[in-house]
N, CA and C atoms as a LAMMPS dump frame, in Angstrom:
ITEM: TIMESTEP
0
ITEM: NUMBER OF ATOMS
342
ITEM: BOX BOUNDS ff ff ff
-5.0000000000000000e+02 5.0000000000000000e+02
-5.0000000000000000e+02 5.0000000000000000e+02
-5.0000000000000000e+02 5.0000000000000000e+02
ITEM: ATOMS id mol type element x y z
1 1 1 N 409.944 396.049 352.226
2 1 2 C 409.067 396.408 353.307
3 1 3 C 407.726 395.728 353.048
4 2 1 N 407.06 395.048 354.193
5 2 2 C 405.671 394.504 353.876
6 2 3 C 405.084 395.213 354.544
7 3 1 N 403.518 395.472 354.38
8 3 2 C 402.629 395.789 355.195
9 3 3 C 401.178 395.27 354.609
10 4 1 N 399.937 395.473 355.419
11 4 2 C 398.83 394.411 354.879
12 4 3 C 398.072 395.777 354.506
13 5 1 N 396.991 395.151 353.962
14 5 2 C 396.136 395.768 353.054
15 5 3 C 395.35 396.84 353.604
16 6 1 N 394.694 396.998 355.199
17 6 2 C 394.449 398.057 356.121
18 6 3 C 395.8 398.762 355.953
19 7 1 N 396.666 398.517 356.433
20 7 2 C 397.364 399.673 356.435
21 7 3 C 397.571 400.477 354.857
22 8 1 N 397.846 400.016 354.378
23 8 2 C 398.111 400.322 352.412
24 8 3 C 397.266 401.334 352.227
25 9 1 N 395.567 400.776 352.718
26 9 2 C 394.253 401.461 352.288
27 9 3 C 394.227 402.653 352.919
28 10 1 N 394.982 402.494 354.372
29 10 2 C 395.002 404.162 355.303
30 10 3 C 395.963 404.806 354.88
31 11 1 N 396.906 404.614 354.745
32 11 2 C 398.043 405.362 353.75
33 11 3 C 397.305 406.531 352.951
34 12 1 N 396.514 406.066 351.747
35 12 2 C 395.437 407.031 351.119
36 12 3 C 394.761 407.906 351.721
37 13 1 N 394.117 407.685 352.871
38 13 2 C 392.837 408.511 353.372
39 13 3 C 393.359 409.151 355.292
40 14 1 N 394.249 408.798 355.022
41 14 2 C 394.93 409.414 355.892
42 14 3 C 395.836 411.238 355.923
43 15 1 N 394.978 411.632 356.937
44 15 2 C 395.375 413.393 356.895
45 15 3 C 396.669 413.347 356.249
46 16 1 N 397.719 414.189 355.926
47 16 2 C 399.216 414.618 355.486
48 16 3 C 399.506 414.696 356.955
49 17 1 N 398.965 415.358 357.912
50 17 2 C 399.657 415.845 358.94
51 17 3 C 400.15 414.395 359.862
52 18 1 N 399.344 413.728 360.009
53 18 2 C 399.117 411.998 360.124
54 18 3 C 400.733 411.532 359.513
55 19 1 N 400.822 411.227 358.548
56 19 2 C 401.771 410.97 357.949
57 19 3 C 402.974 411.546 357.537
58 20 1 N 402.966 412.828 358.082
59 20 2 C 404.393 413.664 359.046
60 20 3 C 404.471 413.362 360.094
61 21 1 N 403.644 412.779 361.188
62 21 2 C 404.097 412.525 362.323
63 21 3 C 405.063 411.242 362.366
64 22 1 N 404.286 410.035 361.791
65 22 2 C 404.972 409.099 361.382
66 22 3 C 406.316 409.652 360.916
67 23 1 N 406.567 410.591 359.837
68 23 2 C 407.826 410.576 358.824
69 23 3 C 408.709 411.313 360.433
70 24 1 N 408.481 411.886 361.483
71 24 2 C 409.573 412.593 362.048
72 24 3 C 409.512 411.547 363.349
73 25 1 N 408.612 410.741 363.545
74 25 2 C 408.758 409.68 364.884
75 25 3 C 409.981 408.703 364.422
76 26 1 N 410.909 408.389 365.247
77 26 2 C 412.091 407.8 364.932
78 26 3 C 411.93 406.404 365.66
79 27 1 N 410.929 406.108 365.914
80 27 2 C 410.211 404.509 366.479
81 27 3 C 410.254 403.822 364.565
82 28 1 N 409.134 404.534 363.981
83 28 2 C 409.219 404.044 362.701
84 28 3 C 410.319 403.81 362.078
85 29 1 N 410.476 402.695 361.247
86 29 2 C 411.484 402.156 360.403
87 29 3 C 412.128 403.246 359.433
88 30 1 N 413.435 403.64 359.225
89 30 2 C 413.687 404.634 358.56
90 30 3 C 412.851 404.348 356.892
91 31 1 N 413.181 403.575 356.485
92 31 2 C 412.576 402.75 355.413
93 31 3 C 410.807 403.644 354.97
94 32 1 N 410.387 403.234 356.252
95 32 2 C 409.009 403.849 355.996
96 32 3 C 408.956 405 355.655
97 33 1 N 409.649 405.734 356.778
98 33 2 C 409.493 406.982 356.715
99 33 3 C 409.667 407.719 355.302
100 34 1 N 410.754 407.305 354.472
101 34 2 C 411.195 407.693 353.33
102 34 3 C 409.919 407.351 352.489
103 35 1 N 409.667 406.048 352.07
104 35 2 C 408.181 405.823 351.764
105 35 3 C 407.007 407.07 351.848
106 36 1 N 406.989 406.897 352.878
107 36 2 C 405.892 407.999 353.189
108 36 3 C 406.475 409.402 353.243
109 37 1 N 407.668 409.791 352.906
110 37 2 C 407.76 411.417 352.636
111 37 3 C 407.121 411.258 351.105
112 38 1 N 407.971 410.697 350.426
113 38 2 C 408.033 410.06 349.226
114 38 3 C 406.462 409.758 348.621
115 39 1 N 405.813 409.537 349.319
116 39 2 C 404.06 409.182 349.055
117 39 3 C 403.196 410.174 349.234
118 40 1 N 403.83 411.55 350.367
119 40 2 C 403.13 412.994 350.531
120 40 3 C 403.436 413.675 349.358
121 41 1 N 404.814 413.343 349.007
122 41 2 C 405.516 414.547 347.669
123 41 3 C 404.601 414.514 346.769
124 42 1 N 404.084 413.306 346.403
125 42 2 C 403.448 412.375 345.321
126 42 3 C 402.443 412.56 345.426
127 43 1 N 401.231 413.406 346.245
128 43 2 C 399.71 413.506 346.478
129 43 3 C 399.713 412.565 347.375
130 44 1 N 399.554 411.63 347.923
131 44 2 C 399.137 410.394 348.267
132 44 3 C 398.718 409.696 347.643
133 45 1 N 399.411 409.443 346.31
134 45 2 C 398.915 408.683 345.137
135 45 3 C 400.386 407.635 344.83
136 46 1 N 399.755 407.078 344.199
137 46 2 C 400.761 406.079 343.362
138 46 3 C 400.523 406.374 341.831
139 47 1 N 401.382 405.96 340.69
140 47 2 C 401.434 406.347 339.368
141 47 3 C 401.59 404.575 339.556
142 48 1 N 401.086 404.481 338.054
143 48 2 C 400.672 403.148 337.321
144 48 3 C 401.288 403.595 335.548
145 49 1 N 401.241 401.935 335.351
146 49 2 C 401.08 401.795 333.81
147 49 3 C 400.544 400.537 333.4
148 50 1 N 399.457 400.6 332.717
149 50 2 C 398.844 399.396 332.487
150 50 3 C 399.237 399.085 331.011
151 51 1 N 398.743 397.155 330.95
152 51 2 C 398.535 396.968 329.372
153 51 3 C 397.528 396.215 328.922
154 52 1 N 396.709 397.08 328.351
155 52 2 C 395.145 396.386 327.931
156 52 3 C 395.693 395.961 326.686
157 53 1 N 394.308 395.216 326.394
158 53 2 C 393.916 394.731 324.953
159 53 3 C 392.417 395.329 324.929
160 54 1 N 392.274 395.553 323.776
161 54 2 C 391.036 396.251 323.491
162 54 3 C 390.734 395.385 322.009
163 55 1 N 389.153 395.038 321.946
164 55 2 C 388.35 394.783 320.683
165 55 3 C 387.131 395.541 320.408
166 56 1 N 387.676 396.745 319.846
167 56 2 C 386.614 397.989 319.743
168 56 3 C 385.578 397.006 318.843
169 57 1 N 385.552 396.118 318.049
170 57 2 C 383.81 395.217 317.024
171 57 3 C 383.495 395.031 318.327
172 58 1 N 383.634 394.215 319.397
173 58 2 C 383.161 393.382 320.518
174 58 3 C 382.941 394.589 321.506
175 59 1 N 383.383 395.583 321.668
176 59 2 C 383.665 396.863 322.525
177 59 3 C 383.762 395.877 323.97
178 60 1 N 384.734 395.619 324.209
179 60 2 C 385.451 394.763 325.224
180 60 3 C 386.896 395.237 325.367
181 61 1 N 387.431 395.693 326.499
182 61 2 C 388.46 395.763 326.867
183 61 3 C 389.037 394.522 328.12
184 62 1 N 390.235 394.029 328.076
185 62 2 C 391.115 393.01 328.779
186 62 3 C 392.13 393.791 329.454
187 63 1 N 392.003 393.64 330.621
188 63 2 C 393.674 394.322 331.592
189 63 3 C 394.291 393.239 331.549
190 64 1 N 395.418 392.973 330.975
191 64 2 C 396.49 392.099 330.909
192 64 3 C 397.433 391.96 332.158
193 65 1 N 397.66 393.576 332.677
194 65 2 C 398.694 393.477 333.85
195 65 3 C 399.183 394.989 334.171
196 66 1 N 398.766 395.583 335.413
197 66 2 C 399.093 396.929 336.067
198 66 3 C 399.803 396.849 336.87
199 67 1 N 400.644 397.957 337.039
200 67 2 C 402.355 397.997 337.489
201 67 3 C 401.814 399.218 338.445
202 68 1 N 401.837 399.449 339.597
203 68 2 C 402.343 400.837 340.383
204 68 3 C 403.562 400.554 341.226
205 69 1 N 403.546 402.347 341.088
206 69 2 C 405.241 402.43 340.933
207 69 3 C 405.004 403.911 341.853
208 70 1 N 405.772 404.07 343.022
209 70 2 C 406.292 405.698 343.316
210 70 3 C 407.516 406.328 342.873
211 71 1 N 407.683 407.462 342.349
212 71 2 C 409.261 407.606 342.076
213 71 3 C 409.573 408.041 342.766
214 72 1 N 410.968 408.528 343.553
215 72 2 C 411.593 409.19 344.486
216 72 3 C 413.186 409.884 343.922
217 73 1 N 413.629 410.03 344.805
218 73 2 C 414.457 411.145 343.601
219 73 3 C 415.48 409.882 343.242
220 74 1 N 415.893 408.976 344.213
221 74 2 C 417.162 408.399 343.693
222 74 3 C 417.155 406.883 343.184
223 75 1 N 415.887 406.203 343.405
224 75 2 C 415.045 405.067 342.886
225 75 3 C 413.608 404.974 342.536
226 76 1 N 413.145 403.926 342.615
227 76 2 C 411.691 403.825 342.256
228 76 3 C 411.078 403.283 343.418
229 77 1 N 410.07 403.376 343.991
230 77 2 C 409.077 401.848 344.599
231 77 3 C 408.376 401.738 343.83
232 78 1 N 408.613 400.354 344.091
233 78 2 C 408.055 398.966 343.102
234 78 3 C 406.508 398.434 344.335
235 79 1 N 405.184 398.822 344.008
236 79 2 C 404.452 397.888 344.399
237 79 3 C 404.109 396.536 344.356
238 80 1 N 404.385 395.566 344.863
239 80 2 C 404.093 394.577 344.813
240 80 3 C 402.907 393.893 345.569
241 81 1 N 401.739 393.333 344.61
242 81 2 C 400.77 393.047 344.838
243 81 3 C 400.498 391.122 344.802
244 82 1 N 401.523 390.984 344.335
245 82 2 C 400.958 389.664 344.432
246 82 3 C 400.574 388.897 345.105
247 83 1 N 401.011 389.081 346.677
248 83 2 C 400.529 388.059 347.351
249 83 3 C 399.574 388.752 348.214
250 84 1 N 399.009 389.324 347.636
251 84 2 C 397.534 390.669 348.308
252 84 3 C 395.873 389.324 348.725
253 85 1 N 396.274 388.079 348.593
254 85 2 C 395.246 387.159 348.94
255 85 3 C 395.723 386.652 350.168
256 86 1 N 396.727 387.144 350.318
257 86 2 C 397.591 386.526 352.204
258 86 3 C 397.649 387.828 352.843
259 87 1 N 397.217 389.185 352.836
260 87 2 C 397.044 390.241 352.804
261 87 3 C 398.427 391.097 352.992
262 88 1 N 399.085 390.771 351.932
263 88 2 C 400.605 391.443 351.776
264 88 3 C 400.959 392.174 350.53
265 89 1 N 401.452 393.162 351.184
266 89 2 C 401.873 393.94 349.874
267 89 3 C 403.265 394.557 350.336
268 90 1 N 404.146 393.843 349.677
269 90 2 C 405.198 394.738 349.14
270 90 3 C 405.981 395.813 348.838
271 91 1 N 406.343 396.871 349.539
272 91 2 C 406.995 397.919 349.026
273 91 3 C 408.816 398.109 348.419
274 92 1 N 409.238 397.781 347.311
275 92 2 C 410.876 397.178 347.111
276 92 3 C 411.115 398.188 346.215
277 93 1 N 412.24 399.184 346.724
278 93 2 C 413.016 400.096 346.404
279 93 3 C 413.904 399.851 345.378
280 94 1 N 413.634 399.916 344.292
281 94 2 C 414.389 399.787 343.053
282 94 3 C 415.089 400.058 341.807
283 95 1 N 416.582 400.457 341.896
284 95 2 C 417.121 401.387 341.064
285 95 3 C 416.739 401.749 339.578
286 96 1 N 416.492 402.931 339.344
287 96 2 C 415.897 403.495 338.161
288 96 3 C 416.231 402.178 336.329
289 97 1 N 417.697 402.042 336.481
290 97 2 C 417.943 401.145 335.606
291 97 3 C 417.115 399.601 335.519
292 98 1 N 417.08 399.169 336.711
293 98 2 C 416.65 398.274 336.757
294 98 3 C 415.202 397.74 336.168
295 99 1 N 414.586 398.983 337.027
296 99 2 C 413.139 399.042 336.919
297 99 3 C 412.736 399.641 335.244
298 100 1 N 413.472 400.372 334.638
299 100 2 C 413.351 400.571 333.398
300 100 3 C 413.781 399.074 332.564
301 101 1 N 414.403 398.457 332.845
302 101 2 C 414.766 397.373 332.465
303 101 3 C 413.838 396.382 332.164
304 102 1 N 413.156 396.12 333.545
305 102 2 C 411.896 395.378 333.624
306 102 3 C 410.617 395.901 332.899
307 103 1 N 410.457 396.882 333.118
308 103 2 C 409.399 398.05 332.199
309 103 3 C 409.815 397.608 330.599
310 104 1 N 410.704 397.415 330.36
311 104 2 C 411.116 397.195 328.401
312 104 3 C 411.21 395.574 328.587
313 105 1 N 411.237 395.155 329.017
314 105 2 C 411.516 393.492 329.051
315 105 3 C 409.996 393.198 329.201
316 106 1 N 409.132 393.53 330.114
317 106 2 C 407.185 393.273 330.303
318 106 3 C 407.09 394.032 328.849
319 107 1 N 407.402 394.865 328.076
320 107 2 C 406.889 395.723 326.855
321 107 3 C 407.296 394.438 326.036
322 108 1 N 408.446 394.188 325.744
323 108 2 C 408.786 393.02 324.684
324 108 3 C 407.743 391.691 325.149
325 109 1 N 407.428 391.416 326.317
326 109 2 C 406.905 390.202 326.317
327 109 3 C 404.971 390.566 326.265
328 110 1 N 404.745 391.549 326.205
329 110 2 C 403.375 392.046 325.893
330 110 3 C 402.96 391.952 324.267
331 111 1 N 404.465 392.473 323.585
332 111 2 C 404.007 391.994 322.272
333 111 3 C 404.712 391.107 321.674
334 112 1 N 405.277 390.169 322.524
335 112 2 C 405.555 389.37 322
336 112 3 C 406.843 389.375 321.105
337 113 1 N 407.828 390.14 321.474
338 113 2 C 408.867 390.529 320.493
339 113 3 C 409.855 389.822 321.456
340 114 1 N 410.045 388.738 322.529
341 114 2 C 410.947 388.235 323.217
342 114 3 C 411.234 387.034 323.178
């Protein structure tokens, strides 16, 4: 699912009741709708995991690379931000294995154990 960066940003600051109407209007993409039950369950938040580097002598911290992620009961969404300079973002539904997969495969290549 794509959508641009206004919409992403209203997602957040948008009433609950707002975003039940959407989830029971059957114009919207079923897709979404699940999304967005899935994004009320959740606060209207997304969960992250980042991986810094830190040099507490220099007191400097480095973000290497942040992951958000919604869970839902029977997969994950996967945010995808990368192409957020063409104002697109990504929403890709992705089975728990998988996405744990990728989660330990970015861990091995963070320290370098790959």
């Amino acid at each position: 699912m794509e959508i641009n960066s206004k919409l992403f940003d209203e997602l957040h600051t948008s009433q609950p009741e707002v975003l039940l109407e959407a989830i029971r209007d059957e114009k919207v993409p079923s897709t979404m709708r699940l999304f967005l039950q899935d994004f009320l369950d959740n606060g209207q938040e997304l969960n992250n995991f980042a991986f810094m580097e830190s040099d507490y002598v220099k007191n400097r911290s480095v973000l290497d690379q942040v992951a958000f992620f919604l869970p839902s009961k029977s997969f994950i969404w996967h945010i995808d931000y990368e192409k957020i300079e063409k104002n697109k973002i990504f929403i890709v539904p992705v089975s728990f294995q998988e996405y744990f997969q990728k989660v330990e495969e970015t861990i091995k290549e963070f320290f370098h154990l790959s």
